[in-house]
Every structure is written in C-alpha cells, then in structure tokens.
C-alpha positions as a printed Julia matrix, in Angstrom:
48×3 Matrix{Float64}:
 -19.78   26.8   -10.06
 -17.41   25.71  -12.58
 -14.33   26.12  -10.33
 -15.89   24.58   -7.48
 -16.65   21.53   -9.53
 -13.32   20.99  -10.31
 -11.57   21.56   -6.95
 -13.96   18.57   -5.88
 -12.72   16.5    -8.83
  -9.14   17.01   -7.3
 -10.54   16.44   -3.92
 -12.17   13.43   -4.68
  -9.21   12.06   -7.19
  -6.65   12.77   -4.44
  -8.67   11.41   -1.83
  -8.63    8.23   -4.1
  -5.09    8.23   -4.03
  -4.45    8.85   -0.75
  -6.92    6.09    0.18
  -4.91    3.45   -2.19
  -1.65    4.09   -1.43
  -2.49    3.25    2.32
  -4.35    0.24    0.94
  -0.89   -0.96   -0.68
   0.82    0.05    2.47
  -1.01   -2.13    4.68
  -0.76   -4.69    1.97
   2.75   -4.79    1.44
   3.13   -4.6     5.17
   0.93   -7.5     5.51
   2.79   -9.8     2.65
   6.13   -9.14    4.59
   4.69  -10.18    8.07
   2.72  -13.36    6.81
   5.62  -14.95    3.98
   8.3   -13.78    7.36
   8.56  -17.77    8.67
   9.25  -18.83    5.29
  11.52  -16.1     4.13
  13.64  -16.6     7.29
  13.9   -20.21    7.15
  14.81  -20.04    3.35
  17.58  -18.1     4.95
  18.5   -19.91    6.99
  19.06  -22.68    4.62
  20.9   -20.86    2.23
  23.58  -18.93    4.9
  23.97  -22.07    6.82
C-alpha cells in the first residue's frame, strides 16, 4: 500500500507540473500576441 501511495504522489505532483507548464505556455503565448501592436510599432519607431 505503501508503494502505491507514493507512485500517486508522483502522479499527482507530475500531473501538477504538467498542468502548469501548459498554463505558462498559453500565458506566455498570450502576452506575446496581445503586447504584438505595441511591440511592433515601438519597432518601428526605433528602425525607422
């Protein structure tokens, strides 16, 4: 019972992480896409 309790620990604690990283995936993903406009014209501004 022991063992099994423990490979559901790592189950659970890599499910976790898993489940995060995605999150910061989709956030990062998200920042990019949304501060695009401004990053571009910034850009623009400097190069030209």
């Amino acid at each position: 019972m022991k063992t099994q309790s423990r490979f559901m620990d790592n189950v659970k604690s890599s499910y976790l992480v898993i489940v995060i990283a995605a999150l910061g995936v989709f956030a990062f993903i998200s920042a990019v896409l949304i501060a695009w406009p401004a990053l571009a014209y910034i850009g623009s501004k400097l190069f030209n």
